[in-house]
N, C-alpha and C positions, 0 to 999 in steps of 0.2 A: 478686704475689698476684692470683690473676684474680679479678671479681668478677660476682654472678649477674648472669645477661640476663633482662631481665623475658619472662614468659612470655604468649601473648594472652589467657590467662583475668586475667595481672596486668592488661592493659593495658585490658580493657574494665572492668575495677572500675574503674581510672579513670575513664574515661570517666563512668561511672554516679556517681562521687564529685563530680567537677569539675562538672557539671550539675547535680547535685540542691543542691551548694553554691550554686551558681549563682541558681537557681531563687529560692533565700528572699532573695538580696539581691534579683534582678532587680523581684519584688513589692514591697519595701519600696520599690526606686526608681519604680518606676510609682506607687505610694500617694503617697510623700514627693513628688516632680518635681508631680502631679496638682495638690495641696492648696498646693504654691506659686506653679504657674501660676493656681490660682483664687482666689487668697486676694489676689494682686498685682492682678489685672486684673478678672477676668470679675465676681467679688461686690464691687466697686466699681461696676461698669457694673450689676447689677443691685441695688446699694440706690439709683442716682441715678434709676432707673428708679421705685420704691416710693416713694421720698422728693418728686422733683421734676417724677414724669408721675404720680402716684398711680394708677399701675399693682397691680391684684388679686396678691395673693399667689400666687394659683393658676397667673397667666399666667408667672410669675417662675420657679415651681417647676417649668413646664413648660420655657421656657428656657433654665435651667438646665440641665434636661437632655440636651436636645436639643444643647449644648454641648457636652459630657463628652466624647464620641466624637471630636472632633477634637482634643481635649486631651490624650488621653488617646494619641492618635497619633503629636501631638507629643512626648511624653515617653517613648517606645519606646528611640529611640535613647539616653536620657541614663539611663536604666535600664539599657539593656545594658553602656554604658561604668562605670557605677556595679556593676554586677552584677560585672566581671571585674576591676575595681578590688579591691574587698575581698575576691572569692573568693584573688584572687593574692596579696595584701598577708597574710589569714591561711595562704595555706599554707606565706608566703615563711619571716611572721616563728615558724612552728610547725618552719622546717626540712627541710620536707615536698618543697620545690624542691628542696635542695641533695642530700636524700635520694635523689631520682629522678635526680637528674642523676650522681651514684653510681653510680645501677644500671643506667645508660646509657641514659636516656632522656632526650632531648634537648628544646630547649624546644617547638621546635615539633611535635614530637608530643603534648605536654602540654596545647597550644591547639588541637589538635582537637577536641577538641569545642567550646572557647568559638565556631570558626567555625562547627560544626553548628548550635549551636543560637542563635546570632545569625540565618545565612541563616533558618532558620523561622522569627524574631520580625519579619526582611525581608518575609518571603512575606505575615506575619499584618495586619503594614503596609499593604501594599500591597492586598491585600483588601479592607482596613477602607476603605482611600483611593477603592478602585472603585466600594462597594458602600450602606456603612452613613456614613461621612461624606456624602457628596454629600446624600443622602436626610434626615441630621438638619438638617445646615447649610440647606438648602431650607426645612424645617417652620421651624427658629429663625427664618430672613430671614419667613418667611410670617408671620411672630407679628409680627415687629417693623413689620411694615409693617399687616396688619391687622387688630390688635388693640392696638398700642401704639402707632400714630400713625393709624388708624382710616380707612387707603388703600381702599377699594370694589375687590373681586377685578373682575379685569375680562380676557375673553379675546381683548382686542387691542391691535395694535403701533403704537403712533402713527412716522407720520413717519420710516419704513423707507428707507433708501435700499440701492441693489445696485448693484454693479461689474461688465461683464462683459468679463474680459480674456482670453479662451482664445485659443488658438492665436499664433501670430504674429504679428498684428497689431498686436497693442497693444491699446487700451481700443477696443472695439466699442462698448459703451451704457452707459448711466446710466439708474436705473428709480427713481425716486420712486414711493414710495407713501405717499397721506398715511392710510388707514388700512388696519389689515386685521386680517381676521378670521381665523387661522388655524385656528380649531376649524370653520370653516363652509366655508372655502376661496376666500374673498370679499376683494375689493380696493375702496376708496373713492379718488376723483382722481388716477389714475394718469397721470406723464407719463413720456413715454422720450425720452432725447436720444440719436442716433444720429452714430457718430465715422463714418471712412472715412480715413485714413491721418492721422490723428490730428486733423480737423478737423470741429468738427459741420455736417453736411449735413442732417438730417431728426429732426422732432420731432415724437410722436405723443401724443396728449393723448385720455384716455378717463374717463366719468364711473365705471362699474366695473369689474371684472375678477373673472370666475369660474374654479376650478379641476374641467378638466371630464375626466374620462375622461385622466388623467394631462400636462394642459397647461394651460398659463392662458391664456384669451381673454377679449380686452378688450370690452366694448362703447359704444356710443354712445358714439363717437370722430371724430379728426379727423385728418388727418398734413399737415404743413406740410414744404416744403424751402427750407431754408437757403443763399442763396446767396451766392458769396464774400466778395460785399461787406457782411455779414451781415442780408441782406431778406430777410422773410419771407414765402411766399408759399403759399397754402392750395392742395392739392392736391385731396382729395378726402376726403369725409366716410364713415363706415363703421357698420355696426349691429353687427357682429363681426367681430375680426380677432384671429390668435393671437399670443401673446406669447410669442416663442424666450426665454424662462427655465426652466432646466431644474431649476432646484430648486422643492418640492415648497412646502404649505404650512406644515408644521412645520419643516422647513429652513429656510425664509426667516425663520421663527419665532426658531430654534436662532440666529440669525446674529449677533441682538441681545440673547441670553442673557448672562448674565456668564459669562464663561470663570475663575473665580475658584470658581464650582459647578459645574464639569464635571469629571467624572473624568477619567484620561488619555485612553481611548477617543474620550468626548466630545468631548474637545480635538483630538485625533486627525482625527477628523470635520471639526469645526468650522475648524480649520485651512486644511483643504481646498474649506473654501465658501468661506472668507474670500480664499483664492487667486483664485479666479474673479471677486471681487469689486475684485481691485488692492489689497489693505488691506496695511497693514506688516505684515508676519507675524514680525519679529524678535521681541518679547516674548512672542507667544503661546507661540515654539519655546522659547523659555526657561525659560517657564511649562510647558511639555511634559514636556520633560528635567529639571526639578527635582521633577515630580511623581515619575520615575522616579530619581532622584540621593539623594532626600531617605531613602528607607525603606532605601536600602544604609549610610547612615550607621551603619546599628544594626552590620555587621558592621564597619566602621573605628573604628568608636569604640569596640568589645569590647576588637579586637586591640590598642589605644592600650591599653586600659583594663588589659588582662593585662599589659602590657611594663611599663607602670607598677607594679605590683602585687607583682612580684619586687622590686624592692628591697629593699634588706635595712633595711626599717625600717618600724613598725607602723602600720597606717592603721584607723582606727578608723572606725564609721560616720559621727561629725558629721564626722571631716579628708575621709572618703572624699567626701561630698557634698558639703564646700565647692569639693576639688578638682573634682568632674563637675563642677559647674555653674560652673567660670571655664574650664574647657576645652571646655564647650558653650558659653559666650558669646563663646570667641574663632571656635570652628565658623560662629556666624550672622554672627559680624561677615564672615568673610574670604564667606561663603555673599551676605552683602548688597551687597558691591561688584561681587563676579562678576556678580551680578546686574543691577545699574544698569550695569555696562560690557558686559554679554549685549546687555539693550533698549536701549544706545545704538551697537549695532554695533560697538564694539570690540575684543569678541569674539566665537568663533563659539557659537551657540544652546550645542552638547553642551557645548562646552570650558567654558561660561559657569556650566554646571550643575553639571558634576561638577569643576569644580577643587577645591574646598571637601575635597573626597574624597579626591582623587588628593592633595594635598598632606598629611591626615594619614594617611594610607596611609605616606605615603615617611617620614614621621615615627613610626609604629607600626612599619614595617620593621626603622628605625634602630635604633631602642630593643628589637626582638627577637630584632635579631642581639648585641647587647651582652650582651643576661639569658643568652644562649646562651653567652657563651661563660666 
């Protein structure tokens, strides 16, 4: 008996079926994932704030918000694997699977679209992480510092220190600054220690340092040379003399930013000043690569979430949610030692980031070559 072949008008009703199913679990996983990340952590952290700094409601209401946006990021992915969890689980236990698989459509043409429309919950991710996170996370730390522990905004960098390793050599200098002004382009007790095949020869010592027509010069200074026996011997005194640092004054700014509020770009950047500075760059890359590892989870965790979801046996919204959230807490686990083994060099920065991935990949693989067959 031969039996119909689906036609492309059947196959894009799928499509449009499996999504729009999709869609109303996906919300309820971003509502439900949202109200359990904030109900566990964040409104604990803001009633000890109300209760124990007798912090304004108003300031609370505002941080609160200013929260939401990274919460709300985080629970992207655990909504998507919830989303494809019960979309699959009702059309297993409705027979709607065994139906198509009948009419010879196979399963991974079934999960095409669960990867459509994961990639754009990826994209929406990733956005959010460039764009609207960085900018709320800023305002929240801005509140918490000066309005709930009542820090004086202030436009300078105490006690800057810089690396300058470029080329071959190795470390060329050391530039303390004990303050600076980056909104003015101004430097307070500036000293440089100067290397030379890796030994300090000469050390230049200035009361300030302006940024002038794209360079910094130091003034009313002094340079000393270092000699092997480590004496110090004053060379010659100076009214201006220019400072080979080639980063700017908001870069030198950016250097001592937390990389924890940078988007990937940022980090990007900041990366590459910290290079010229000699710093370990091993966490930063890891912190790189997880900014970009983390919003792909939305599409690993779908395709997990569908291979699960054909089984022949009913998942109801409360089983579907207890399942996401023990197979998101083993995600962060195996994601948090990659981690600590990335920044302790045992592995490399990418490998460190995306294992987390690539192992439930090979695990969602597994499971959707079985529903297939």
């Amino acid at each position: 008996m031969n039996m119909p072949r689906p036609n492309c008008l059947t196959l894009k009703l799928l499509d449009r079926y499996v999504i729009c199913e999709m869609a109303n679990s996906f919300l309820f996983g971003v509502m439900a994932f949202t109200v359990l990340m904030i109900a566990g952590d964040l409104l604990f952290q803001l009633a000890n704030l109300i209760i124990e700094k007798n912090v304004s409601l108003g300031v609370v209401i505002r941080l609160f918000i200013y929260r939401i946006p990274e919460v709300v990021v985080m629970t992207l992915p655990m909504a998507s694997l919830l989303a494809a969890l019960l979309t699959f689980g009702r059309l297993s236990s409705q027979s709607e699977i065994v139906a198509l698989k009948a009419s010879g459509v196979a399963f991974q043409r079934v999960i095409r679209p669960v990867i459509l429309a994961s990639v754009l919950v990826t994209i929406m991710a990733m956005l959010l992480n460039e764009t609207l996170v960085p900018l709320s996370n800023k305002a929240a730390d801005n509140i918490m510092r000066f309005e709930v522990a009542r820090e004086r905004p202030s436009m300078f960098k105490e006690q800057v220190f810089l690396r300058d390793e470029t080329g071959t050599e190795g470390l060329r200098r050391v530039v303390y600054i004990s303050r600076l002004d980056h909104a003015d382009g101004l430097m307070d007790d500036v000293v440089v220690q100067e290397f030379k095949d890796g030994e300090l020869y000469r050390i230049v010592t200035a009361l300030r340092g302006k940024w002038i027509s794209g360079q910094w010069w130091l003034e009313d200074g002094k340079t000393f040379e270092v000699a092997p026996d480590r004496s110090v011997k004053l060379l010659f005194s100076f009214a201006k003399q220019r400072l080979p640092v080639l980063m700017s004054p908001s870069q030198v700014a950016r250097s001592s930013k937390k990389p924890s509020e940078m988007s990937a770009w940022q980090l990007w950047e900041h990366i590459h000043l910290m290079k010229k500075q000699g710093a370990n760059l091993q966490p930063l890359w890891v912190m790189f690569h997880l900014k970009l590892a983390l919003p792909w989870a939305c599409v690993i965790l779908a395709l997990l979430g569908a291979a699960l979801g054909v089984r022949p046996q009913r998942t109801s919204s409360g089983v579907g949610l207890a399942v996401s959230v023990l197979i998101v807490f083993f995600y962060y686990v195996i994601m948090s030692f990659s981690r600590s083994f990335g920044e302790a060099g045992y592995l490399a920065p990418v490998l460190a980031a995306w294992l987390p991935n690539l192992l439930f990949f090979g695990i969602a693989l597994t499971l959707g070559r079985r529903a297939n067959g």
